[in-house]
Biopython code that builds the backbone (N, CA, C, O; Angstrom):
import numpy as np
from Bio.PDB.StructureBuilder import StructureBuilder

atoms = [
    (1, "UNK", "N", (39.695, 2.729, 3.972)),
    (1, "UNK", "CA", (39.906, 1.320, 3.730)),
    (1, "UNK", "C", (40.403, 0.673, 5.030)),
    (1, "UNK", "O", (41.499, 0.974, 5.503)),
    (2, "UNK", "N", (39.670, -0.124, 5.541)),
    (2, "UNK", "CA", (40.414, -1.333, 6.423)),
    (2, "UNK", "C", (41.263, -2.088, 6.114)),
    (2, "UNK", "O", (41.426, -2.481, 4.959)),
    (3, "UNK", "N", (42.285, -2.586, 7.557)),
    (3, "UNK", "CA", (43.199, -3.289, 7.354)),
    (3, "UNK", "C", (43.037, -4.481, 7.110)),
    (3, "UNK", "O", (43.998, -5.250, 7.124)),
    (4, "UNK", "N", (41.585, -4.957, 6.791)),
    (4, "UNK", "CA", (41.194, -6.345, 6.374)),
    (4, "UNK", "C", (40.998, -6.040, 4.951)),
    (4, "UNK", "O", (41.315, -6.933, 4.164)),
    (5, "UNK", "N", (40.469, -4.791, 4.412)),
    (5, "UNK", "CA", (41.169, -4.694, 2.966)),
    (5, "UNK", "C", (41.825, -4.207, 2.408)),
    (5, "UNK", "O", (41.633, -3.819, 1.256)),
    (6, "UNK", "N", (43.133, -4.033, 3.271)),
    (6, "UNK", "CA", (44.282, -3.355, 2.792)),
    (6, "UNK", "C", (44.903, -4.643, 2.380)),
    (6, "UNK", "O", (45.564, -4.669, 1.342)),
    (7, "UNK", "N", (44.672, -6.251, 3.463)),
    (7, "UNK", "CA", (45.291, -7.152, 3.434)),
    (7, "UNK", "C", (45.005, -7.618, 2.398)),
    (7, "UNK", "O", (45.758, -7.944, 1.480)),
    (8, "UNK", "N", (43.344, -7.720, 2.503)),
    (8, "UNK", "CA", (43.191, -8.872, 1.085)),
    (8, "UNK", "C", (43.813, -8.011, -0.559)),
    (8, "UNK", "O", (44.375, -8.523, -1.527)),
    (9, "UNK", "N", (43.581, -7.170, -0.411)),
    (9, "UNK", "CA", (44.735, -6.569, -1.429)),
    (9, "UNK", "C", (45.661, -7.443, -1.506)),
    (9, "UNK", "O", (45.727, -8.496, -2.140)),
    (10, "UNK", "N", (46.672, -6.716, -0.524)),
    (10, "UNK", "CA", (48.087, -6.815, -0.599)),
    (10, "UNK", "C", (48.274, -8.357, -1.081)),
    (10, "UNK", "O", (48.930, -8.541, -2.106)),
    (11, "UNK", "N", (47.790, -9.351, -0.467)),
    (11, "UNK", "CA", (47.098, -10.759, -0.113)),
    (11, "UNK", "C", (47.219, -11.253, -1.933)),
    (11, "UNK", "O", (48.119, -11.757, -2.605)),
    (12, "UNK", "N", (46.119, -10.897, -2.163)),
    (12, "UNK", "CA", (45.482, -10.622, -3.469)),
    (12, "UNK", "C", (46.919, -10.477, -4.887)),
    (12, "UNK", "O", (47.340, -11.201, -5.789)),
    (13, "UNK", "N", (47.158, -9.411, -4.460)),
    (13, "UNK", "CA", (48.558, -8.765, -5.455)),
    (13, "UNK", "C", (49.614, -9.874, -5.471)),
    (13, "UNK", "O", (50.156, -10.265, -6.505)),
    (14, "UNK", "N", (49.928, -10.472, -3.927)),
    (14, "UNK", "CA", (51.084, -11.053, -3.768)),
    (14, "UNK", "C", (50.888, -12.918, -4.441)),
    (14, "UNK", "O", (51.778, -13.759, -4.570)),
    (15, "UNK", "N", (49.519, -13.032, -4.724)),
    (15, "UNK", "CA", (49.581, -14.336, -5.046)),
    (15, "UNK", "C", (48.981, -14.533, -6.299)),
    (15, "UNK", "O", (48.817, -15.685, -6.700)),
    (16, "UNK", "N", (48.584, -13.445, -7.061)),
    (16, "UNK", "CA", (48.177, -13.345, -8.308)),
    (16, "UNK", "C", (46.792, -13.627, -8.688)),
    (16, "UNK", "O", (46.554, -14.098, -9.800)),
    (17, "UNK", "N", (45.307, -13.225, -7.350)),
    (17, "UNK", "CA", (44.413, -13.564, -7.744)),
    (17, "UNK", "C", (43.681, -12.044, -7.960)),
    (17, "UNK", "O", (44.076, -10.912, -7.682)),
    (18, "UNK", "N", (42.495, -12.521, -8.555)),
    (18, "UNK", "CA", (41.902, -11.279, -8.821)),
    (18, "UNK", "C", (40.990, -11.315, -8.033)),
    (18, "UNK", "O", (40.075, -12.137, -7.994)),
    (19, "UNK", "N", (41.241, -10.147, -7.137)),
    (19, "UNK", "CA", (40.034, -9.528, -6.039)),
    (19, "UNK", "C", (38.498, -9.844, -6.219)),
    (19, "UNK", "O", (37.768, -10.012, -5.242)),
    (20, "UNK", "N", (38.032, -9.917, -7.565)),
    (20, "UNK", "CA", (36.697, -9.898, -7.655)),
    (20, "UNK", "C", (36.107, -11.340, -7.233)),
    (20, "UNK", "O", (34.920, -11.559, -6.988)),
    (21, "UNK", "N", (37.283, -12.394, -7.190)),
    (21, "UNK", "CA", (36.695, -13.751, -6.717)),
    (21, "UNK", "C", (36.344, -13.923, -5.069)),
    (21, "UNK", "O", (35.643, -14.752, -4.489)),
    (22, "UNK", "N", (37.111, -12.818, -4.584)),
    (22, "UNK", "CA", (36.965, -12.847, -3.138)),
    (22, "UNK", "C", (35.833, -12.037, -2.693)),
    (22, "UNK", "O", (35.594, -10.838, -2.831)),
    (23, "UNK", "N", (34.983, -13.306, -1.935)),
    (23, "UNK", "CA", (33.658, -13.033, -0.994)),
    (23, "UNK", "C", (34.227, -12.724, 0.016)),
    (23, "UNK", "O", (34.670, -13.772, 0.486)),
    (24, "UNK", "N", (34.517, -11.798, 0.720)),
    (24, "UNK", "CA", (35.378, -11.695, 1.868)),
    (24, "UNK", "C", (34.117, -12.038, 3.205)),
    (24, "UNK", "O", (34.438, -12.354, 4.351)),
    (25, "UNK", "N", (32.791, -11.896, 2.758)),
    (25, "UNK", "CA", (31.489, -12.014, 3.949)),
    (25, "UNK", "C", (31.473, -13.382, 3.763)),
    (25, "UNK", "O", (31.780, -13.913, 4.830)),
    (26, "UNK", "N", (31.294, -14.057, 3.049)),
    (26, "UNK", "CA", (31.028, -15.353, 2.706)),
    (26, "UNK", "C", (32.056, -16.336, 3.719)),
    (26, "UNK", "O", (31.728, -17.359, 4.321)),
    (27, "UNK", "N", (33.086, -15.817, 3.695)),
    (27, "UNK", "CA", (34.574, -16.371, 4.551)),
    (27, "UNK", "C", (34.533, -16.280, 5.635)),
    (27, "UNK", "O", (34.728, -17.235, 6.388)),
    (28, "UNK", "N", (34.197, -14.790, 6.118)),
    (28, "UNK", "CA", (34.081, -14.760, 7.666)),
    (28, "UNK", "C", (32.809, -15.075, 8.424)),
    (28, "UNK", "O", (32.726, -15.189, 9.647)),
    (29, "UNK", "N", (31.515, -15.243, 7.261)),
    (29, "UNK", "CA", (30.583, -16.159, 7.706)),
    (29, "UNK", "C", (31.176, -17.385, 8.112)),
    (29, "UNK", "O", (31.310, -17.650, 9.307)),
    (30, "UNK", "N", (31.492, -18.048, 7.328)),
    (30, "UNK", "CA", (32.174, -19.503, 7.166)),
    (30, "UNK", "C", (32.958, -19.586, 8.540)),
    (30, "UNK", "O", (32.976, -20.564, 9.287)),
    (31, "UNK", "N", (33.566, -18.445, 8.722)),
    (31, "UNK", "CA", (34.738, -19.375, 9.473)),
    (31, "UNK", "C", (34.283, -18.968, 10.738)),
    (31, "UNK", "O", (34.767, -19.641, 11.648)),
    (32, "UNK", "N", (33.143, -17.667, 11.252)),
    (32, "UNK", "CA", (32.259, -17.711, 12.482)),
    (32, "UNK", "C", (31.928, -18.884, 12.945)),
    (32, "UNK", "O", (32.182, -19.439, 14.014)),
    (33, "UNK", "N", (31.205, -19.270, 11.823)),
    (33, "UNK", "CA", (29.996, -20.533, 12.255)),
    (33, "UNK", "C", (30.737, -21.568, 12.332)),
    (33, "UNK", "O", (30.249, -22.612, 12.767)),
    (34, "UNK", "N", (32.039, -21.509, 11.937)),
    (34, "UNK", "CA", (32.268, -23.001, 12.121)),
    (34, "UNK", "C", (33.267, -22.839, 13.684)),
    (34, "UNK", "O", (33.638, -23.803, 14.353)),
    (35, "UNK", "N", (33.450, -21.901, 13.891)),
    (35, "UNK", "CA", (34.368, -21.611, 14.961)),
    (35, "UNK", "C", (33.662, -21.771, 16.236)),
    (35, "UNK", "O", (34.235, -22.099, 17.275)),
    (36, "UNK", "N", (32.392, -21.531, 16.137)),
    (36, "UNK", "CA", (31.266, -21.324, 17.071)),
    (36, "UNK", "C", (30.571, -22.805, 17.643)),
    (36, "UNK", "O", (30.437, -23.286, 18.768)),
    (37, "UNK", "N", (30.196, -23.268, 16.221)),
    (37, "UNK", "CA", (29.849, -24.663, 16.373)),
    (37, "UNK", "C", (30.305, -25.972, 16.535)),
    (37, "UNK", "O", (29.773, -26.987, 16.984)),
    (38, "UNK", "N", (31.776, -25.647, 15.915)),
    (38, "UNK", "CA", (32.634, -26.674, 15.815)),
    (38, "UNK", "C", (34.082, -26.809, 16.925)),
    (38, "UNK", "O", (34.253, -27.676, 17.782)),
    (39, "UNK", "N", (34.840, -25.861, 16.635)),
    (39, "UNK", "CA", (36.303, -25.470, 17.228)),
    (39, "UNK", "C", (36.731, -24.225, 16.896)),
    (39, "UNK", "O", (36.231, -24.020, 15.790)),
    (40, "UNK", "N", (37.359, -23.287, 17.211)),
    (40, "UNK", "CA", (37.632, -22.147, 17.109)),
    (40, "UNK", "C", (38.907, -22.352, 16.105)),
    (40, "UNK", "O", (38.942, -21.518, 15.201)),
    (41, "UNK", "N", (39.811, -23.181, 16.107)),
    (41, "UNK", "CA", (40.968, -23.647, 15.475)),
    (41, "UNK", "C", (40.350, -24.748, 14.037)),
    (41, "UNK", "O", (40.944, -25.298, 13.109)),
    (42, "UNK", "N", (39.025, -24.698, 14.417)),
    (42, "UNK", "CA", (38.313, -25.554, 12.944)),
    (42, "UNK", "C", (38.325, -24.008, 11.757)),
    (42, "UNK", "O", (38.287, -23.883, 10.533)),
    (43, "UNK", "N", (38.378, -23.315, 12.601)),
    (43, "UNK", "CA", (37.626, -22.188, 11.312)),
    (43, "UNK", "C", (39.084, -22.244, 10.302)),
    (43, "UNK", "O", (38.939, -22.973, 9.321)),
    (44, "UNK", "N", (40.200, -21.693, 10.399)),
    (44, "UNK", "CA", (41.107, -21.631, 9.119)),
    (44, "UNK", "C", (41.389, -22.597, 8.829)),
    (44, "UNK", "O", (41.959, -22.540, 7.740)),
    (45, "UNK", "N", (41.330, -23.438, 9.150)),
    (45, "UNK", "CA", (41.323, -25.112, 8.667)),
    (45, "UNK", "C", (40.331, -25.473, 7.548)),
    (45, "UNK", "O", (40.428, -26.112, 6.501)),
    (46, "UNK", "N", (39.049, -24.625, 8.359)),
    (46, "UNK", "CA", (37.692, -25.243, 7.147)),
    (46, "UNK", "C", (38.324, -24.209, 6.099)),
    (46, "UNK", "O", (38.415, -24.722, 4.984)),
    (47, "UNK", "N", (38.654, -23.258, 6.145)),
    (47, "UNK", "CA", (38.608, -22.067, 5.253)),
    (47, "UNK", "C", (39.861, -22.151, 4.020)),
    (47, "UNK", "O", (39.775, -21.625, 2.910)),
    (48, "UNK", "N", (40.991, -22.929, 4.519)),
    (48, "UNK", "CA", (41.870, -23.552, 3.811)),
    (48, "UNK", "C", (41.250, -24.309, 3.094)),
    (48, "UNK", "O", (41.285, -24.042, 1.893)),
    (49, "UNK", "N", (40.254, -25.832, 3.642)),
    (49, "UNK", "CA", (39.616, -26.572, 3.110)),
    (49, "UNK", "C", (38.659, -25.975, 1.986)),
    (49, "UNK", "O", (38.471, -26.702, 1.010)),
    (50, "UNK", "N", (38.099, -24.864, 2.010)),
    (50, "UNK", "CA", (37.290, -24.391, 1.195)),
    (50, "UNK", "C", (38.342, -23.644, -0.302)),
    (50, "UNK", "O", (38.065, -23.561, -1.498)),
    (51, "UNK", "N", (39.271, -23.320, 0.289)),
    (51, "UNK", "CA", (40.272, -23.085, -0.852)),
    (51, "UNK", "C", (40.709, -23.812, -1.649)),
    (51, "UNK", "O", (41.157, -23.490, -2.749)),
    (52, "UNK", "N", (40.596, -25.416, -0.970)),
    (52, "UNK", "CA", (41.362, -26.189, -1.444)),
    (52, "UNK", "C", (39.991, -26.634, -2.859)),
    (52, "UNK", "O", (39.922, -26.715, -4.085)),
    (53, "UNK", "N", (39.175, -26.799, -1.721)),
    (53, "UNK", "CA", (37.947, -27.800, -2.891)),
    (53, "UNK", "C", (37.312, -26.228, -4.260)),
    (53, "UNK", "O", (36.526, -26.317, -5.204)),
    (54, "UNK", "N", (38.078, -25.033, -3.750)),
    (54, "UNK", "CA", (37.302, -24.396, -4.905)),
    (54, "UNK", "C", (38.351, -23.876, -5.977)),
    (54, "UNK", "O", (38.040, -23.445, -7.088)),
    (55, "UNK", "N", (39.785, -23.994, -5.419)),
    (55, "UNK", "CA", (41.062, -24.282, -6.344)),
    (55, "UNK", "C", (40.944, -25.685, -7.472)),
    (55, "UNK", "O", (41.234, -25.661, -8.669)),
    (56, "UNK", "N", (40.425, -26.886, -6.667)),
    (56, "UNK", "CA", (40.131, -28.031, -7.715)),
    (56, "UNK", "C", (39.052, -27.432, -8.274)),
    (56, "UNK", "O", (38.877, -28.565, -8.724)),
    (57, "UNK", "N", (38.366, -26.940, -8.598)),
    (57, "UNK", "CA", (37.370, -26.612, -9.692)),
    (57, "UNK", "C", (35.615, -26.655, -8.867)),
    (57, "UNK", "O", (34.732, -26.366, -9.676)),
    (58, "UNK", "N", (35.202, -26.911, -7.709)),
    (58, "UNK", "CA", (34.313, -26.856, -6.998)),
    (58, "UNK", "C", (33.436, -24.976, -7.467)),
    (58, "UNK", "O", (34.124, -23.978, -7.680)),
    (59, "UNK", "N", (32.684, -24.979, -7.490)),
    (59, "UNK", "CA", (31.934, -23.243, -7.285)),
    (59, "UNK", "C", (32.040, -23.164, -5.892)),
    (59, "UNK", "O", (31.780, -24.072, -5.103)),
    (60, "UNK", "N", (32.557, -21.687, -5.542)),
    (60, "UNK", "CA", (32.591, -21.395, -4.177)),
    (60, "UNK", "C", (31.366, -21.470, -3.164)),
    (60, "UNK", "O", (31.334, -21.903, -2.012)),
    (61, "UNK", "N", (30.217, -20.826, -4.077)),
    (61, "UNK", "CA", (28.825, -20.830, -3.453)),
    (61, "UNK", "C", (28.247, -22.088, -2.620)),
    (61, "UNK", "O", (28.084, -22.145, -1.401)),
    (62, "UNK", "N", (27.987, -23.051, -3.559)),
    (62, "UNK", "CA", (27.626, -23.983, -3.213)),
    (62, "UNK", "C", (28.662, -24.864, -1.722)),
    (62, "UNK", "O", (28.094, -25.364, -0.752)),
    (63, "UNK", "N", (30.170, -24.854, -1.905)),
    (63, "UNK", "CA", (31.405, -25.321, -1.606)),
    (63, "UNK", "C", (30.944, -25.034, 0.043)),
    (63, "UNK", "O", (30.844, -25.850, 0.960)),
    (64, "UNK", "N", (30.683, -23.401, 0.038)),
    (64, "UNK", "CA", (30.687, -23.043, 1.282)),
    (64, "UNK", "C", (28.942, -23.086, 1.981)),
    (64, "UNK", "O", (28.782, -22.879, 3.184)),
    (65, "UNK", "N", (27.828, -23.356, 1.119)),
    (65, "UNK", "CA", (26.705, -23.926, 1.586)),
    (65, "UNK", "C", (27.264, -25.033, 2.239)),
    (65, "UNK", "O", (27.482, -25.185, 3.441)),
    (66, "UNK", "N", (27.572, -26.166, 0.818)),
    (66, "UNK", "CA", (27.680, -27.094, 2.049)),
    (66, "UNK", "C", (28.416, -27.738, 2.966)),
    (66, "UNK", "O", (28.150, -28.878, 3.346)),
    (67, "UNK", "N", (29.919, -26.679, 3.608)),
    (67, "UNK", "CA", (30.585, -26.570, 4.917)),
    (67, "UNK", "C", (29.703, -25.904, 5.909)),
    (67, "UNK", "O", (29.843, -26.062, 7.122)),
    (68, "UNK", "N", (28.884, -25.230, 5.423)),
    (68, "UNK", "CA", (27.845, -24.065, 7.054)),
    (68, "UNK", "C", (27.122, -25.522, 7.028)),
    (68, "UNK", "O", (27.278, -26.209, 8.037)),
    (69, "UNK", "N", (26.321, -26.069, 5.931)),
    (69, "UNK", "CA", (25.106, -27.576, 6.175)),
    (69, "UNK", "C", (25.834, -28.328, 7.076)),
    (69, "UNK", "O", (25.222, -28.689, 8.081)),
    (70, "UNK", "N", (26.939, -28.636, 6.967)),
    (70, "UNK", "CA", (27.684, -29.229, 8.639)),
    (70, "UNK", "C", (28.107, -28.705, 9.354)),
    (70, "UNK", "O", (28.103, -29.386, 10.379)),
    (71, "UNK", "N", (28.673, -27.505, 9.551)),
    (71, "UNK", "CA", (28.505, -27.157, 10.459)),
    (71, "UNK", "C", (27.558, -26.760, 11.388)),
    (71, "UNK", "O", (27.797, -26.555, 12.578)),
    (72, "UNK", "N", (26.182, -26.623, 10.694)),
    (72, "UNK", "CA", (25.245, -26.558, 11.486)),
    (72, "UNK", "C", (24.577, -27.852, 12.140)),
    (72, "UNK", "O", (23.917, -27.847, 13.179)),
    (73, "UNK", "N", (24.814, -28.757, 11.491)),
    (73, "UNK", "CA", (24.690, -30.108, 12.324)),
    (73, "UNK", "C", (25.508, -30.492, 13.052)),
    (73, "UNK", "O", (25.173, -31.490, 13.689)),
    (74, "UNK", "N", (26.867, -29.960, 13.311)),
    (74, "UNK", "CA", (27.824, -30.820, 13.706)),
    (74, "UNK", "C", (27.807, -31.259, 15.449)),
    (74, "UNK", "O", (27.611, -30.461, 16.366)),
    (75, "UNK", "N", (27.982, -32.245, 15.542)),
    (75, "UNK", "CA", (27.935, -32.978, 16.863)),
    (75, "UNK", "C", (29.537, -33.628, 17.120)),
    (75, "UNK", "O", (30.197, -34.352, 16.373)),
    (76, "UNK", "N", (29.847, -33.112, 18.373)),
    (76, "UNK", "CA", (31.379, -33.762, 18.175)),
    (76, "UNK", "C", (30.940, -35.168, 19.024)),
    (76, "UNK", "O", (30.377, -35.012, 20.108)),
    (77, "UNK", "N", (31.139, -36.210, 18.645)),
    (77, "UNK", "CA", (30.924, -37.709, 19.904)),
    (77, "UNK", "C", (32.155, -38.197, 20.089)),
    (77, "UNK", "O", (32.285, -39.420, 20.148)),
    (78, "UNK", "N", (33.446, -37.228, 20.232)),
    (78, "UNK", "CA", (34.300, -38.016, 20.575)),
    (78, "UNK", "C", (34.386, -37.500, 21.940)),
    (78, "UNK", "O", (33.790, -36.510, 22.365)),
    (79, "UNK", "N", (35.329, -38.399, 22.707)),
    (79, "UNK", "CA", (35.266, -38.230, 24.423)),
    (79, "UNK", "C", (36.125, -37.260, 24.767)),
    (79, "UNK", "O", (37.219, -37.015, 24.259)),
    (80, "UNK", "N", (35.451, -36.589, 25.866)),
    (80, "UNK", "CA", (35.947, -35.314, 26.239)),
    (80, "UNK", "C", (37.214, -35.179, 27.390)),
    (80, "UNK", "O", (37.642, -34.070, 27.710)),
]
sb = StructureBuilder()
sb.init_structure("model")
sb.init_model(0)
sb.init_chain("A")
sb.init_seg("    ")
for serial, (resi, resn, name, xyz) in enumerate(atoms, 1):
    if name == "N":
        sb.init_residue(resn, " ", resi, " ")
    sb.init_atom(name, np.array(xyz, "f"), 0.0, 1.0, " ", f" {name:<3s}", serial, name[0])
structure = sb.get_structure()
């Protein structure tokens, strides 16, 4: 077992969710692509954000389609 799933365990145990909801690929997809495309400091931000909108009742699937659908467009136009 890895210490990435020793954590989400421990993770898991300590906040009372049940493991089987966690996509753990789905996440670190997510937070690659957005780190890559966007900001490196965007990724646990989006990934919080994705907690947040699938804690209100959102499906994760879709939630995190469409955070990668912008991030794959994303264009920053603010000044550098």
């Amino acid at each position: 077992m890895s210490s990435l799933d020793k954590w989400i365990d421990a993770a898991c145990a300590e906040l009372g969710i049940d493991q089987a909801v966690v996509d753990r690929r789905a996440v670190l997809d997510l937070a690659r692509e957005v780190a890559h495309r966007v900001d490196r400091p965007a990724a646990p931000v989006t990934a919080f954000l994705l907690g947040i909108a699938v804690g209100g009742g959102q499906p994760p699937g879709p939630a995190t389609d469409r955070l990668l659908a912008l991030a794959s467009q994303w264009q920053d136009t603010s000044p550098a």
